[in-house]
C-alpha positions as CSV (number, residue, x, y, z in Angstrom):
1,X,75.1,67.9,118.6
2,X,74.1,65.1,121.0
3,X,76.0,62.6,118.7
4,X,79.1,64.9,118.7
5,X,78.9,64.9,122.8
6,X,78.7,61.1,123.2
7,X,82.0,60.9,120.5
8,X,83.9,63.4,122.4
9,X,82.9,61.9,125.4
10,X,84.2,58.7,124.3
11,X,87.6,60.0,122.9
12,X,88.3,61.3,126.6
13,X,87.3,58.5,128.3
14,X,89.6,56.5,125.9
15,X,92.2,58.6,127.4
16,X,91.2,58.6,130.9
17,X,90.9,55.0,130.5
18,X,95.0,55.1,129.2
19,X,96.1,57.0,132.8
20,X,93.9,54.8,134.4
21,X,95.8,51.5,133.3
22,X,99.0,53.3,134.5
23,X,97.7,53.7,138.0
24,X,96.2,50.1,138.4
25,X,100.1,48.8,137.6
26,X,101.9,51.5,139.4
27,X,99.7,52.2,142.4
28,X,99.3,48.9,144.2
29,X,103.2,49.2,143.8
30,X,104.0,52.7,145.0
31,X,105.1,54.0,142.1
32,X,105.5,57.1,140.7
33,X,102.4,57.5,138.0
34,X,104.1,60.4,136.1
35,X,107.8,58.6,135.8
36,X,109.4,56.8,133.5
37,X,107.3,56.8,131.1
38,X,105.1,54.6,129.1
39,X,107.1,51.3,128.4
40,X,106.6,47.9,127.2
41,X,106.9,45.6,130.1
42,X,108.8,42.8,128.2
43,X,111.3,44.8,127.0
44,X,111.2,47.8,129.0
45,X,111.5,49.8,125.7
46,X,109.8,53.3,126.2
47,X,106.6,53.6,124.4
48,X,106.4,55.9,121.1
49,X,103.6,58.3,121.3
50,X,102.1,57.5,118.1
51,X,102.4,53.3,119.7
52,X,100.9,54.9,122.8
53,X,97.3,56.0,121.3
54,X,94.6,54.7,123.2
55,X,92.8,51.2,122.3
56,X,93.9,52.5,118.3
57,X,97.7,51.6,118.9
58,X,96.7,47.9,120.6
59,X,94.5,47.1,117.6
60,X,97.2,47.9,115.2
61,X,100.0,46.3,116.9
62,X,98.0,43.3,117.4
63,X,98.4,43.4,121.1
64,X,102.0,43.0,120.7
65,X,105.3,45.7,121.5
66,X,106.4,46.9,118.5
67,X,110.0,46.1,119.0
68,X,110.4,43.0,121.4
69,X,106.9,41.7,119.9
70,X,106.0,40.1,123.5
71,X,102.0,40.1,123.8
72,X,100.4,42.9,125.9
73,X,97.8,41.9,127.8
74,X,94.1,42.6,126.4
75,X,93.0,44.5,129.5
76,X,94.8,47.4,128.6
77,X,91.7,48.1,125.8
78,X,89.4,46.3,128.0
79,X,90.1,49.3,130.3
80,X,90.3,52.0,128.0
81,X,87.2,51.3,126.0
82,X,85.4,50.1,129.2
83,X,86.1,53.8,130.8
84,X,85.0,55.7,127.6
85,X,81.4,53.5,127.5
86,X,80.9,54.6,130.5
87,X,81.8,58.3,130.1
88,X,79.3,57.7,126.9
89,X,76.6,56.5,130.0
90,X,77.4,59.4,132.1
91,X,76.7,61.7,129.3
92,X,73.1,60.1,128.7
93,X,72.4,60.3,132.4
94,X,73.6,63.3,133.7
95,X,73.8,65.7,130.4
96,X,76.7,68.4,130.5
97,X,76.4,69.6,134.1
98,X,78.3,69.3,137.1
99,X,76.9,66.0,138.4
100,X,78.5,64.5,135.0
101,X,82.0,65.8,136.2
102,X,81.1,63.8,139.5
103,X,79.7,60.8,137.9
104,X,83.2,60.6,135.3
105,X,85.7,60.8,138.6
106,X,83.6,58.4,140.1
107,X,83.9,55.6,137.6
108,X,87.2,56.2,137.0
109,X,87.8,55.6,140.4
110,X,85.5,52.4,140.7
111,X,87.2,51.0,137.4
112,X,90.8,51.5,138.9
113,X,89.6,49.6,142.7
114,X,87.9,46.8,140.8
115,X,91.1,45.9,138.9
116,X,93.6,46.5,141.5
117,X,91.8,44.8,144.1
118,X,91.2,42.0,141.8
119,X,94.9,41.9,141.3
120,X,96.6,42.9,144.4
121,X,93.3,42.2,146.9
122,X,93.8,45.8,148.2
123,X,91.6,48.7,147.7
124,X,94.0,51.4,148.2
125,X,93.3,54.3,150.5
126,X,95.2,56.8,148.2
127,X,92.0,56.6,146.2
128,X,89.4,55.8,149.0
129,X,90.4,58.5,151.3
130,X,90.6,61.3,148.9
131,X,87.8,60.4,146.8
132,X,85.3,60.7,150.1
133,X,86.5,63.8,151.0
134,X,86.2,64.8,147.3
135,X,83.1,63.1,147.0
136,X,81.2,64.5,149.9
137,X,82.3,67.9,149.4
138,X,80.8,67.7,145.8
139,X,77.4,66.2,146.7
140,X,77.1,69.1,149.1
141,X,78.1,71.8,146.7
142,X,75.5,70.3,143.9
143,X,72.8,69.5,146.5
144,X,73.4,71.6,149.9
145,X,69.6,71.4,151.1
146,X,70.4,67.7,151.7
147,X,74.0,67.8,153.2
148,X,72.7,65.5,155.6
149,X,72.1,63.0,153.5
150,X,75.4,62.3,152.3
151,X,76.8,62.4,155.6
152,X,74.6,60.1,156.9
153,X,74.3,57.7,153.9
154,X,78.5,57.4,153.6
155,X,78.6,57.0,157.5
156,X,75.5,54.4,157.4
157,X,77.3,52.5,154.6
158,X,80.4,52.1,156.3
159,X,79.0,51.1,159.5
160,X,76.9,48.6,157.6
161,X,80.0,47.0,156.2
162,X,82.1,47.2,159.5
163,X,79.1,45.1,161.2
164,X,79.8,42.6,158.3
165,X,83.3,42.7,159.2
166,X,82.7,41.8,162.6
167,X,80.5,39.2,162.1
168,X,82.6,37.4,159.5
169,X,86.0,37.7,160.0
170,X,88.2,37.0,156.9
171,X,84.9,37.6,154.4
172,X,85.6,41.4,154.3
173,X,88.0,43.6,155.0
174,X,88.8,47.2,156.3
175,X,89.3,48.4,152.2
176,X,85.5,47.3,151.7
177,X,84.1,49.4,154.7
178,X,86.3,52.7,153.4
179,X,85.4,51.9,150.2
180,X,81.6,52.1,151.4
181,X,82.5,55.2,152.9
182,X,84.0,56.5,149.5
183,X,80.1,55.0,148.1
184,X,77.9,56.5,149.8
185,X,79.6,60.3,149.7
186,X,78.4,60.0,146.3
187,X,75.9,57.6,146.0
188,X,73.7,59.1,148.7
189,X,70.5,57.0,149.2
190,X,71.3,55.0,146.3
191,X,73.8,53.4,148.4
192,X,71.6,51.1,149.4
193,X,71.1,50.0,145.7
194,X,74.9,50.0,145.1
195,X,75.6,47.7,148.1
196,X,72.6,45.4,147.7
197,X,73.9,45.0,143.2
198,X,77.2,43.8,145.2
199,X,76.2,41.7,147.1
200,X,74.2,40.1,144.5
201,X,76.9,40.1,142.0
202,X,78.9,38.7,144.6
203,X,77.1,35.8,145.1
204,X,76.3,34.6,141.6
205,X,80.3,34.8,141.1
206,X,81.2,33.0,143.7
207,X,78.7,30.2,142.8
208,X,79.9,30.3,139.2
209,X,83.3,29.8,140.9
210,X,82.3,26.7,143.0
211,X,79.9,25.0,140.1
212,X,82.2,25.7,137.2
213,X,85.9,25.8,138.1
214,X,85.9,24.0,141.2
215,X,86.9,26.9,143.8
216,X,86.1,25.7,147.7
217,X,84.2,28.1,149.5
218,X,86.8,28.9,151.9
219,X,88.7,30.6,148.8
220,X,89.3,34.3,149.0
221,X,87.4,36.5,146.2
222,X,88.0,40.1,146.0
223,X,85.1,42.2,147.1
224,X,85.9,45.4,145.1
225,X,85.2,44.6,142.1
226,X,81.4,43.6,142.9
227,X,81.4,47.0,144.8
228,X,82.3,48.8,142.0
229,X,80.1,47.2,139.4
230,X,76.8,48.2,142.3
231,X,78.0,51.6,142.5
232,X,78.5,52.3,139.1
233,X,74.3,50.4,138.6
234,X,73.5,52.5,141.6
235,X,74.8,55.8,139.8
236,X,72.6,55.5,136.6
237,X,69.8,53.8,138.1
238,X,70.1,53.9,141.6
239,X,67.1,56.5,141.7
240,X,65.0,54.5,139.8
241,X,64.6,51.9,141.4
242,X,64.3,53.0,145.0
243,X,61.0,54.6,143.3
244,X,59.9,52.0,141.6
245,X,60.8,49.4,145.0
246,X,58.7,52.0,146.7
247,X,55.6,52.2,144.1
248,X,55.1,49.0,145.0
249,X,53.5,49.4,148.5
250,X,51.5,52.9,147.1
C-alpha cells in the first residue's frame, strides 16, 4: 500500500510540478496562469495534450517542440520531477494527514520563489502574502495549543531578516523578510533551522561563485533560492535537529 502511496504521490507532484512551471514564466510577468494555453515558446504553437504530459512528453520529444523543433529548456522536467520527489518526501514524513497537505503547498511554493527569484530576482508577494496567511491559519488549526508559536516564530523571522536589511543595505531585500514571514507561519521553531541551512547554503555558493567562475563579491546573488532549499531541510528535519542541537548540552 505504502509503495502505491509514494507512486501516486509522485504522479501528482509531476503534475503540480507542470502548473508550477506555468507560474514561474507567467507570474514574474503578470500574466494570466489559466490563458492561452500551453504553447511552445519558439513557435508559439499551442501544446497538444498528449505533447503536454508531464516530464513523459519532454523525454519523448527529446526536449524539443514537436512542430518548430526549437529546444525546450531542461528545467521544465527539472521542475516537474523535482516537485513530485518531494511530494514522494512529504509522504515519508508526514504520512496521509493534514500536515502532508501543508507540507505539499509549501514546497510548491518554495520551488516556484527559488526559480522566479533566481530568474527575475523578485520574490513575489502574490505568493508570499497569501501563503502566510494560509500558512499561519493552518499551523493553528493542526496545532491550536501552540498558536503562539507560529505567531511569534513568523514575526521573530521577519524581524531577524529586516535587522539584516538594515545593517546591509543592497545584501537583502524586502522579498527575503516577507518571505521569512511566509517561513516561519509554517515552519514554527524550525525556522531557525530553515534560516541558518540558508544562510549556509548561501555562503558556499557564493564562494563557489568567486573561486570557480570568477564572480566579484559585489555581484548580486538571489537570496530565495537558498531560503527555499532551508525551509524545505527545515520541514523534514527541522525537528530533529533542534533536538539533537539540544542533546548536546543534556
Amino acid at each position: 500500500m505504502q509503495a502505491y502511496l509514494y507512486v501516486l504521490s509522485f504522479l501528482f507532484g509531476l503534475v503540480v510540478g507542470s502548473f508550477l512551471n506555468v507560474v514561474i514564466y507567467r507570474l514574474p510577468r503578470h500574466e494570466s496562469l489559466v490563458r492561452p494555453g500551453s504553447h511552445c515558446p519558439g513557435c508559439d504553437t499551442p501544446i497538444h495534450w498528449y505533447d503536454n504530459v508531464p516530464l513523459v512528453s519532454w523525454l519523448v520529444l527529446h526536449g524539443r517542440c514537436r512542430e518548430c523543433k526549437a529546444r525546450i529548456s531542461y528545467r521544465y522536467p527539472s521542475v516537474e520531477a523535482v516537485t513530485g520527489v518531494g511530494f514522494v518526501l512529504a509522504v515519508w514524513r508526514f504520512d496521509v494527514s493534514w500536515p502532508l497537505l501543508v507540507a505539499w503547498a509549501f514546497i510548491a511554493a518554495m520551488i516556484a520563489i527559488a526559480f522566479i527569484d533566481y530568474d527575475r530576482m523578485i520574490i513575489p508577494n502574490r505568493i508570499v502574502l497569501p501563503g502566510t496567511v494560509i500558512g499561519l491559519a493552518a499551523s493553528i488549526a493542526i496545532d491550536p495549543s501552540r498558536w503562539w508559536v507560529y505567531l511569534v516564530t513568523s514575526a521573530g523571522a521577519a524581524a531577524f531578516m529586516f535587522a539584516l536589511v538594515m545593517l546591509w543595505p543592497g545584501g537583502m531585500g524586502p522579498g527575503d523578510v516577507k518571505m521569512a514571514l511566509f517561513m516561519g507561519a509554517v515552519l514554527g521553531v524550525s525556522v531557525i533551522v530553515g534560516l541558518f541551512a540558508a544562510f549556509l547554503f548561501g555562503s558556499i555558493a557564493g564562494v563557489f561563485m568567486m573561486v570557480a567562475l570568477k564572480r566579484s563579491r559585489k555581484s548580486k546573488i538571489p537570496f530565495g533560492p537558498y531560503l527555499a532549499m532551508g525551509s524545505v531541510l527545515a520541514l523534514f528535519l527541522g525537528e530533529q535537529i533542534i533536538t539533537a542541537y539540544m542533546s548536546l548540552f543534556d
